[in-house]
C-alpha positions as CSV (number, residue, x, y, z in Angstrom):
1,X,0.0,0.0,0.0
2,X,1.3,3.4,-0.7
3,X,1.4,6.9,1.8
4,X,2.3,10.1,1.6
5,X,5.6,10.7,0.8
6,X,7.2,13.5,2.9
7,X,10.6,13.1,1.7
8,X,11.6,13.2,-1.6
9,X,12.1,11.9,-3.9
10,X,8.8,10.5,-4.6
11,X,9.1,6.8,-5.5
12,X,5.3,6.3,-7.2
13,X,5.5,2.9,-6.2
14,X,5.5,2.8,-2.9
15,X,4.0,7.0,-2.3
16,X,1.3,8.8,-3.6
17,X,1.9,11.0,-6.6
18,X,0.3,13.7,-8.7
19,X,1.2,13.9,-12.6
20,X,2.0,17.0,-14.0
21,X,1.1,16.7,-17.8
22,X,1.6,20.2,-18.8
23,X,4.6,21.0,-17.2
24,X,5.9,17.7,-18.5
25,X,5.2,18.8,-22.1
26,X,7.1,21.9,-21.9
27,X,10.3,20.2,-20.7
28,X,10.2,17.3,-23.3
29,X,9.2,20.0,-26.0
30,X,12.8,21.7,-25.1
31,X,14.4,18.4,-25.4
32,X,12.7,17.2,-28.7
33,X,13.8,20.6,-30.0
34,X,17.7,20.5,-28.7
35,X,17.1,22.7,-26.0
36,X,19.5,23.8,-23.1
37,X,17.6,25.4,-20.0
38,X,17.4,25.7,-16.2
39,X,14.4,24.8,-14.0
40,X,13.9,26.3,-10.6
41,X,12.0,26.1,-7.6
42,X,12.5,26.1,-3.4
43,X,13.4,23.4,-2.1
44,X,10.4,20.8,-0.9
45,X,8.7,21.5,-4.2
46,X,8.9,18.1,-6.0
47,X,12.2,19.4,-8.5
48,X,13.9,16.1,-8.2
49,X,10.9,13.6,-8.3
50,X,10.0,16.1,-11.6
51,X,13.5,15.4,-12.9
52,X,13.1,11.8,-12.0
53,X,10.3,11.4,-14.2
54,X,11.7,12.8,-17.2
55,X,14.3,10.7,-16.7
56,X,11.7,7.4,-17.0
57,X,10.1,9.3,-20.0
58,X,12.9,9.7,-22.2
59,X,15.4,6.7,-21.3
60,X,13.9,4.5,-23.7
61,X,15.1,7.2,-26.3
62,X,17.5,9.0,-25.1
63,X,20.3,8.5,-22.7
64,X,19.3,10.9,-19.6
65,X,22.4,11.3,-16.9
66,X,21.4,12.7,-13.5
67,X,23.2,13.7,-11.3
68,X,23.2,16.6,-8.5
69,X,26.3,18.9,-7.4
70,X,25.3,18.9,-4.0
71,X,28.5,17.6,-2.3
72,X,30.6,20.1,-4.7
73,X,30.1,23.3,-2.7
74,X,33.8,22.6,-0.9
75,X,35.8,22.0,-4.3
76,X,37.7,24.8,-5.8
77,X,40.4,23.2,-7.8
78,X,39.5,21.8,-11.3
79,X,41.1,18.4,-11.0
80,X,39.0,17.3,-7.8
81,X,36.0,19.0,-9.7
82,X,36.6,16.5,-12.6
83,X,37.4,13.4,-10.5
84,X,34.0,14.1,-8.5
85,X,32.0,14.7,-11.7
86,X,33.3,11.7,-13.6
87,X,32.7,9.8,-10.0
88,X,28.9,10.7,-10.0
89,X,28.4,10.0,-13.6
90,X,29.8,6.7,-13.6
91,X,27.7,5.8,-10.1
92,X,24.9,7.2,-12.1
93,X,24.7,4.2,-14.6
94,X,26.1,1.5,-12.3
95,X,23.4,2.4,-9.5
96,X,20.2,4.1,-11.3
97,X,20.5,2.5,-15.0
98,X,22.5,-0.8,-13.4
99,X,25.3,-0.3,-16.6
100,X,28.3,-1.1,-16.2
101,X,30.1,2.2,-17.5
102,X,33.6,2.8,-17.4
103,X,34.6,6.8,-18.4
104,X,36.9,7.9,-20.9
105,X,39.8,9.8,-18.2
106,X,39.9,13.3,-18.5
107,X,42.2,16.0,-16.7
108,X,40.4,19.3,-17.7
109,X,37.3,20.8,-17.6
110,X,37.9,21.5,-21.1
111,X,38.4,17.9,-22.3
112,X,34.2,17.2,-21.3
113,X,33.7,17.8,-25.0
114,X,35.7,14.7,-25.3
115,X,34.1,12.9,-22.4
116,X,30.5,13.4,-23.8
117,X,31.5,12.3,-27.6
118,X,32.8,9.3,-25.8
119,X,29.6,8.7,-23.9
120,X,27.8,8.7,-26.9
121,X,29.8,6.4,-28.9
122,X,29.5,3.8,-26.3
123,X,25.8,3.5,-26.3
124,X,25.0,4.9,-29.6
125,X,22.0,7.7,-27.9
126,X,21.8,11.3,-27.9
127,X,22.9,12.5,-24.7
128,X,20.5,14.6,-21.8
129,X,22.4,15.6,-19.2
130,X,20.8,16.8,-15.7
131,X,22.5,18.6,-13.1
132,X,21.0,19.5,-9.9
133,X,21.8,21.9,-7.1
134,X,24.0,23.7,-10.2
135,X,24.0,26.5,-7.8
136,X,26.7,25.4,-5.4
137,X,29.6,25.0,-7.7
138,X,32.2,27.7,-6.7
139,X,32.2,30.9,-9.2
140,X,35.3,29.9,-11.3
141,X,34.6,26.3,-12.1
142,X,30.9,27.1,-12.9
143,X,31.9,29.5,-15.5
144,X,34.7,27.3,-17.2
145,X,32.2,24.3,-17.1
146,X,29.6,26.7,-18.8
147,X,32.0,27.6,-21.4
148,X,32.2,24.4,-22.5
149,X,28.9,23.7,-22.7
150,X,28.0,27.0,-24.5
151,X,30.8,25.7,-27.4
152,X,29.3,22.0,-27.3
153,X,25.3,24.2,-27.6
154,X,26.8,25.7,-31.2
155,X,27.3,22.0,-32.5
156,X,25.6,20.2,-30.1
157,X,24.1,17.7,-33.2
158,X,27.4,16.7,-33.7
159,X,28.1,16.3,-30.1
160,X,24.6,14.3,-30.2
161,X,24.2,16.8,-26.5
162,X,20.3,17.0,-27.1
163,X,19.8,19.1,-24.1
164,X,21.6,20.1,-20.8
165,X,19.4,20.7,-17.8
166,X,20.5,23.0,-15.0
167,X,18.4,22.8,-11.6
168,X,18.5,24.7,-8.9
169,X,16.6,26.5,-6.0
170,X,15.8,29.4,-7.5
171,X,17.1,31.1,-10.5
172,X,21.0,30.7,-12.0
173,X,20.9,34.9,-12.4
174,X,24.6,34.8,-13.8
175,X,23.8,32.4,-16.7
176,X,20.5,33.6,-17.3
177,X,21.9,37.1,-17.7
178,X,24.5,36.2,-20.0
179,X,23.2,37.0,-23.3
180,X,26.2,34.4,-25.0
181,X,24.8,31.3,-23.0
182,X,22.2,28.8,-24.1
183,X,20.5,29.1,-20.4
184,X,18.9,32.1,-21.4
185,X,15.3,33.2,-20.1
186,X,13.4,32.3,-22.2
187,X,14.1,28.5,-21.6
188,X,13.5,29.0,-17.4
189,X,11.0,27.0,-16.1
190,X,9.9,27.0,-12.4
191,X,8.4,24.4,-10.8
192,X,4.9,25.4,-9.2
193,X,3.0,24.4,-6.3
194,X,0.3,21.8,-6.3
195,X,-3.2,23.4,-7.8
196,X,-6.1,22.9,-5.9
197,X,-7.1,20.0,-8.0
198,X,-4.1,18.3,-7.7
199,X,-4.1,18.5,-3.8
200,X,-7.1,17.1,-3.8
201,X,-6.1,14.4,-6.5
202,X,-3.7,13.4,-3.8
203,X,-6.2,12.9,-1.2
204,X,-8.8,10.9,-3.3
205,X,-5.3,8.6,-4.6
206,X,-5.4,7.9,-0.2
207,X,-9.2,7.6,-0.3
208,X,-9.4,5.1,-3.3
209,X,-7.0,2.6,-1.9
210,X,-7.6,2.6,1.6
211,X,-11.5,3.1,2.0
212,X,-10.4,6.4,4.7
213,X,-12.3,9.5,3.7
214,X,-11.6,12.7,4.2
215,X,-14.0,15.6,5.1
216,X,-14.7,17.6,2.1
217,X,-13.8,20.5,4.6
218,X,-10.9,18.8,5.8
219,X,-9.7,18.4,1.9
220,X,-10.2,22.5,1.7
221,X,-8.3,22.8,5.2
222,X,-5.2,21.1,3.2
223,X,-5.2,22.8,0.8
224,X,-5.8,26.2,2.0
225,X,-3.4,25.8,4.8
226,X,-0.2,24.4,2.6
227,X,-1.1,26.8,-0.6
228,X,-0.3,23.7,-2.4
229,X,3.3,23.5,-1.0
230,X,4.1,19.7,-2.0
231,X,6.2,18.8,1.0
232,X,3.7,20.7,3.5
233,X,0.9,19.0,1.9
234,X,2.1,15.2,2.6
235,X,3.5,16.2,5.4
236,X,-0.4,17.6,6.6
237,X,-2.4,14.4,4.6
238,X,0.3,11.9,6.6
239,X,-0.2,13.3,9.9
240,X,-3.5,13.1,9.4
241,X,-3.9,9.5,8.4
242,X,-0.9,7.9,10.4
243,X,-1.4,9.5,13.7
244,X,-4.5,11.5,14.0
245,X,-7.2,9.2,12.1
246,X,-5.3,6.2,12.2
247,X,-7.9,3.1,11.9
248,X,-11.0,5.2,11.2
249,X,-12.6,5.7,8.7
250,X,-13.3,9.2,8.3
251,X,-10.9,12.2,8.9
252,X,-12.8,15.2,10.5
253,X,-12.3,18.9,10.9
254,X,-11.0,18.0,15.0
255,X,-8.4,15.6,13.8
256,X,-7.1,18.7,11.4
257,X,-7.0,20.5,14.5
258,X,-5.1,18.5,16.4
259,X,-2.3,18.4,13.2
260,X,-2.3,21.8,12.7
261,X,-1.8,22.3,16.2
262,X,1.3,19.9,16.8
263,X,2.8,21.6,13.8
264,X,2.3,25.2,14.7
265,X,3.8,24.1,18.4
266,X,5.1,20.3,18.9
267,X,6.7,19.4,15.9
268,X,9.9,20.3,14.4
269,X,8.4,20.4,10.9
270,X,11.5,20.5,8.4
271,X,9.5,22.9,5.9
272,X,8.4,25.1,8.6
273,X,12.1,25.3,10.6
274,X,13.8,26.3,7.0
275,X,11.2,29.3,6.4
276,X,11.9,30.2,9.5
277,X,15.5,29.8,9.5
278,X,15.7,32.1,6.3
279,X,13.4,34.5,7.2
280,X,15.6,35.6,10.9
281,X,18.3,36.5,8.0
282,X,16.0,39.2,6.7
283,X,13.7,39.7,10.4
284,X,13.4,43.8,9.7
285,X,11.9,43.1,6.0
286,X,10.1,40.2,6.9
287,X,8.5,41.8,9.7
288,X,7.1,44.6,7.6
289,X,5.9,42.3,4.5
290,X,4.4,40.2,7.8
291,X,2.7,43.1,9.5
292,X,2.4,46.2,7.5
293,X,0.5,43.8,4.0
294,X,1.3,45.5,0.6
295,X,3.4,47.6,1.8
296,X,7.0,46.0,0.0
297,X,6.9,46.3,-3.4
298,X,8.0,42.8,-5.1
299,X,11.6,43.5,-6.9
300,X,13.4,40.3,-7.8
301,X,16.8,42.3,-7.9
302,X,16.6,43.1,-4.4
303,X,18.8,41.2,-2.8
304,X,16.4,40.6,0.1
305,X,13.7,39.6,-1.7
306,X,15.4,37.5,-3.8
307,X,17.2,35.6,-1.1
308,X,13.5,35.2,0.9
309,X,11.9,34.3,-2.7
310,X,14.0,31.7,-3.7
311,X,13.9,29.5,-0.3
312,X,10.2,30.0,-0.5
313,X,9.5,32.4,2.3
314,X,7.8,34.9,0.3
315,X,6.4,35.0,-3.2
316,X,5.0,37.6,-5.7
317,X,1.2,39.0,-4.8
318,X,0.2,40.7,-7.9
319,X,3.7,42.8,-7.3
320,X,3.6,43.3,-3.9
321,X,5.5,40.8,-1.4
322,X,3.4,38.2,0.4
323,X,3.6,35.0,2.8
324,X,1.6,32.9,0.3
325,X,1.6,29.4,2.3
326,X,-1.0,30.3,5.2
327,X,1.0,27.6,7.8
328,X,4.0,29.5,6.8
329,X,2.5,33.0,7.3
330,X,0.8,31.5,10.9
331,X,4.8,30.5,12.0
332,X,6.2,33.5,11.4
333,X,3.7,35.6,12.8
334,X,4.1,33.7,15.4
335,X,8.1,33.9,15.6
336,X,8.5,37.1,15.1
337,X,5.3,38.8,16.6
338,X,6.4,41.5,19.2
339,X,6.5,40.5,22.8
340,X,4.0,41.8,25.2
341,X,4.7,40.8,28.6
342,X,2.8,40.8,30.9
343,X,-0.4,42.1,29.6
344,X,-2.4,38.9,30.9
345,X,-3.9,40.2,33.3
346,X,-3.9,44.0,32.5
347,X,-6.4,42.3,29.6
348,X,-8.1,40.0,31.3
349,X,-8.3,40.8,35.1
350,X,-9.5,38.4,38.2
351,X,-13.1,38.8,38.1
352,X,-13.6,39.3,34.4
353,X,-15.2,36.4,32.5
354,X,-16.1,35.5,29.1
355,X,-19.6,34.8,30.2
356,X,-19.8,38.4,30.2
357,X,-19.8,38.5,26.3
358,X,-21.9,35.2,25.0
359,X,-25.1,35.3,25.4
360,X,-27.1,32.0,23.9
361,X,-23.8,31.2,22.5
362,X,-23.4,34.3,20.7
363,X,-20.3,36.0,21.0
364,X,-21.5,39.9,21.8
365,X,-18.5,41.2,20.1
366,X,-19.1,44.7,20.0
367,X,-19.5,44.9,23.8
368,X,-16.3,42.8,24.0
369,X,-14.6,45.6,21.8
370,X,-15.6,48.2,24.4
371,X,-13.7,46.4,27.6
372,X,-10.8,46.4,24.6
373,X,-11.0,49.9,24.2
374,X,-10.6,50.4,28.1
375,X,-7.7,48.1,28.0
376,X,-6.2,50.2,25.8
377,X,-6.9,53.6,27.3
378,X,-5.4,51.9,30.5
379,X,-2.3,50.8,28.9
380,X,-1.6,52.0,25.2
381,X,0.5,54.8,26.3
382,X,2.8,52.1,27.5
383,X,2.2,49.6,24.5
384,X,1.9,51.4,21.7
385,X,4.0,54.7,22.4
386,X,7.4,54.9,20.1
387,X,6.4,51.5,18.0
388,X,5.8,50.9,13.9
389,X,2.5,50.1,13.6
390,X,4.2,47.8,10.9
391,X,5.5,45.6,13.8
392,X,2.4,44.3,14.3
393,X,2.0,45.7,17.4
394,X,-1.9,46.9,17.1
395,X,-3.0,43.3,15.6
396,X,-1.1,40.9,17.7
397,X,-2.2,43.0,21.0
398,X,-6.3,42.8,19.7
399,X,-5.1,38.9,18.7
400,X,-4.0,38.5,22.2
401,X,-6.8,40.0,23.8
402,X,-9.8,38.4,21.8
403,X,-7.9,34.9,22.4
404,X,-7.9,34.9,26.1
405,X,-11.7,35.3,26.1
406,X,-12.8,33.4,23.1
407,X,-10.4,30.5,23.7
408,X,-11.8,30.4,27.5
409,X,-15.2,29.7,25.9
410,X,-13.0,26.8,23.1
411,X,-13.2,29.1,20.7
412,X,-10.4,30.0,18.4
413,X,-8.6,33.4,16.9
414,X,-7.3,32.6,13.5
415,X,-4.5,35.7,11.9
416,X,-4.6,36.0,8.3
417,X,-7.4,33.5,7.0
418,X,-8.5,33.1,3.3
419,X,-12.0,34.2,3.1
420,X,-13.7,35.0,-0.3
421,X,-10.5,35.5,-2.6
422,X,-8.8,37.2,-0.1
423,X,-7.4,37.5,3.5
424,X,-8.8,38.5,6.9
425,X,-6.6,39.8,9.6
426,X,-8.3,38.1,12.1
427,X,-11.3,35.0,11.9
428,X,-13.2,34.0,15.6
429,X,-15.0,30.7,15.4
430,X,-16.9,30.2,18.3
431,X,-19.6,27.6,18.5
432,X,-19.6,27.3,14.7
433,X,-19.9,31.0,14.1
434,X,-17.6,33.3,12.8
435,X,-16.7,36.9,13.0
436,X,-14.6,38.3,10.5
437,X,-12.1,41.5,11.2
438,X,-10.3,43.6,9.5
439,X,-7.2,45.3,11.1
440,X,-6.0,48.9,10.0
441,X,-3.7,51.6,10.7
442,X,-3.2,54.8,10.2
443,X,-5.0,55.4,6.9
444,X,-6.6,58.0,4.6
445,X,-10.1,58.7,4.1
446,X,-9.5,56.9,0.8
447,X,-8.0,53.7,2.2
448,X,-10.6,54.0,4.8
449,X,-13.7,53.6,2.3
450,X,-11.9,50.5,0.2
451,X,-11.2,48.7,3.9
452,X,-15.3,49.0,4.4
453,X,-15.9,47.9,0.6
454,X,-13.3,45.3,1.0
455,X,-14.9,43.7,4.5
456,X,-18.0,44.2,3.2
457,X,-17.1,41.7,0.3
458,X,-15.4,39.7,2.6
459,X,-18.8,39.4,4.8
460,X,-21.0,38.8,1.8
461,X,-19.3,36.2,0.3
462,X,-18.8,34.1,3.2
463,X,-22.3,34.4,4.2
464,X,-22.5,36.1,7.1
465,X,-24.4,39.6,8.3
466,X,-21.8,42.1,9.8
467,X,-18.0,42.2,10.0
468,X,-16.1,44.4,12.4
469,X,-13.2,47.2,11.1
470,X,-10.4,48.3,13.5
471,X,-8.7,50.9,12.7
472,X,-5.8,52.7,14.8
473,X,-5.0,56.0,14.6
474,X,-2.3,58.4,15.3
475,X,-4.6,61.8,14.7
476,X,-7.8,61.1,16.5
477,X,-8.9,62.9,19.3
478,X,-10.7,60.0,20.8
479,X,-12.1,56.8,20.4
480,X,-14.9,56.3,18.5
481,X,-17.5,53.9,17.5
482,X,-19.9,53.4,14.6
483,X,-22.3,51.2,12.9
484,X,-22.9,51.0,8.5
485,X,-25.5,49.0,6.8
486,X,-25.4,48.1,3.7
487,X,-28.3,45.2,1.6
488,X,-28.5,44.2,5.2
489,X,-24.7,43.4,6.1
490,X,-23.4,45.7,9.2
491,X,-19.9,46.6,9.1
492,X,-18.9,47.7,12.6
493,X,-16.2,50.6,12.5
494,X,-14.2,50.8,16.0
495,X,-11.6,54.0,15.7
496,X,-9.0,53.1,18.5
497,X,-6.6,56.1,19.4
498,X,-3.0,55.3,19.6
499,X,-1.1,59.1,20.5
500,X,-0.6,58.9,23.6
501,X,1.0,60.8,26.2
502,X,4.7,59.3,27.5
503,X,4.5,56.3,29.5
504,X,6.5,58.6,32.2
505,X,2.9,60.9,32.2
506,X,1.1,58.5,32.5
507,X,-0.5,58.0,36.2
């Protein structure tokens, strides 16, 4: 029986595993057509087991040689560099196409014309050759080796070189910006995420051979919280089938809670430790893509946002930076929300209760909003005074607060939750209801009417009657409170002021 594979690569024998017919096209059109390119994508993303599989397409045809530089990133003399590449060639056919292959001996970088004419006169096929992790090589050897191959590209039919793949994290910027070299950009190709059908393709492959169903909600939870991040995703469906749900037959909404709570806080998830890891090597700009949204202007030749781009810690939002993997976004605004301690019981004194705000199991937000607002007139002189809103400051404090009520009554505060083709700052579900709010600071009168239109969307589309609109401001004169209707949809508008006097005036 097969599972979800959460290591690659993916062995479709023995895991789960989702075709990708059109991306597969484009990479055998380039070789059909004597192409040389370089395909790209962060790491966990399903490169390898892609590579893999052209490798089983075109072996019957062509001779494909994969290999990876991965243990090259120490060499910096061209004799070792040869000895290891011959090395992993040769393993190559005695291990993966179980040939025995002995290689022709070369001593220079410039004699691998002469290697891969040799190559193909001993089998008599058209040579592919595959190269991940290209990235690591040192500087000097990478450009020698590409020299060679940009002389072999000019007569590669006589070299019978069909195509040379280069594979890497993210994208080989020197080669692609040499106008001389076959890798040039128009023959990049990234490899994507899962789609939404092919997450769920995944699932139903569990489904179909096992009998174990999951919830059609708990299929959307998947997908939604991985964004269709390959390694996230088999890491969520195996959780889920070999721990939480193991032995019944249907997986529910509370077993997804359970794994998405061990992973936001018991487990060292691999794919959630390397965002993280990358993103404390950028904290200031990752704080403000994090907590100020839109606000960073996508620019893949800033170094920054290159480096967080290409290890998959942020991606490209219709030109502004984004988190786009929802479990990634929840860790980091975990890791790096600002510290407020102790507010506990500033926010929630002895003697104050939740019961105070349900009434028939309906959460009376609004009134729950005003004991905020007197929080905050006790306190935000001392927790807001001096700080970037862009720090996250104003939406982790309401997070904090609404959490140690609504979780008292088992409910839950979810930060930055897709709803209706978009995101919500902050999502309560309490007893099966939800309240959606948006979280705003310090904006125009024009930003202020397209927050209202955008809730109001928000609200509509998920079905529900009102929304709630925070806003914090700097030029207020006071708090303020107000109520808009719209085709019978409230949007509740809470102004909350935020210049205070210095914590030192403060009695």
């Amino acid at each position: 029986m097969r599972r979800f594979c959460t290591s690659g690569p993916v062995d479709r024998k023995t895991c789960y595993y989702v075709e990708r017919p059109e991306l597969m096209k484009e990479a055998i059109d380039h070789i059909e057509n004597w192409r040389y390119f370089t395909v790209s994508a962060p790491r966990q993303s399903g490169k390898t087991t892609f590579l893999n599989d052209i490798v089983e397409k075109i072996k019957d045809k062509y001779l494909p040689i994969f290999i990876s530089f991965e243990s090259f990133g120490n060499i910096k003399i061209e004799e070792k560099f040869i000895k290891q590449f011959t090395k992993k060639i040769k393993n190559f056919f005695d291990f993966n196409m179980k040939i025995e292959f002995e290689p022709k001996k070369i001593a220079a970088i410039s004699d691998l014309d002469e290697y891969i004419m040799d190559i193909n006169e001993k089998f008599g096929k058209e040579v592919i050759l595959m190269i991940d992790e290209f990235e690591i090589l040192e500087e000097k050897l990478m450009n020698e080796f590409l020299h060679v191959i940009r002389d072999i590209y000019h007569s590669r039919q006589g070299y019978k070189l069909r195509s040379v793949i280069l594979i890497s994290v993210g994208y080989l910027s020197g080669v692609l910006e040499d106008n001389a070299s076959p890798f040039n950009i128009a023959e990049h190709m990234e490899v994507p995420y899962f789609t939404k059908e092919q997450v769920y393709d995944l699932l139903n492959q569990h489904e179909k051979e096992t009998g174990q169903v999951f919830e059609e909600k708990v299929k959307g939870l998947i997908w939604h919280n991985a964004g269709g991040q390959p390694g996230l995703t088999n890491a969520l469906a195996y959780d889920l089938v070999a721990k939480k749900a193991k032995g019944e037959k249907i997986i529910t909404e509370k077993h997804f809670e359970k794994t998405l709570y061990d992973f936001m806080h018991q487990y060292i998830d691999k794919n959630i430790s390397n965002i993280i890891s990358k993103a404390e090597k950028e904290k200031e700009l990752i704080m403000k893509i994090l907590f100020e949204p839109e606000s960073v202007e996508f620019n893949i030749y800033d170094e920054r946002i290159n480096y967080l781009y290409l290890n998959g810690v942020i991606d490209n939002c219709e030109g502004k930076c984004c988190v786009r993997v929802p479990l990634y976004y929840k860790a980091l605004y975990d890791r790096f929300k600002p510290q407020i301690n102790g507010e506990k019981d500033k926010m929630k004194p002895f003697g104050e209760t939740v019961k105070n705000y349900i009434n028939n199991g309906v959460l009376d937000l609004n009134k729950l909003m005003k004991r905020y607002t007197t929080y905050v007139k006790q306190r935000g002189a001392i927790m807001f005074k001096g700080r970037n809103y862009y720090e996250g400051v104003y939406q982790y404090n309401l997070d904090q607060f609404l959490s140690l009520y609504v979780e008292a009554a088992e409910g839950k505060v979810y930060p930055e939750t897709q709803v209706g083709g978009g995101r919500i700052d902050l999502l309560i579900n309490l007893n099966n209801r939800e309240y959606l709010i948006e979280v705003k600071a310090n904006i125009d009168s024009d930003e202020y009417e397209k927050a209202k239109k955008q809730l109001f969307e928000y609200v509509t589309r998920r079905g529900l009657k009102e929304g709630w609109l925070i806003i914090y401001s700097n030029t207020i004169e006071d708090f303020k409170y107000l109520m808009e209707e719209k085709d019978g949809v409230k949007i509740h508008v809470w102004f909350i002021k935020t210049n205070f006097e210095n914590p030192s005036e403060v009695k």
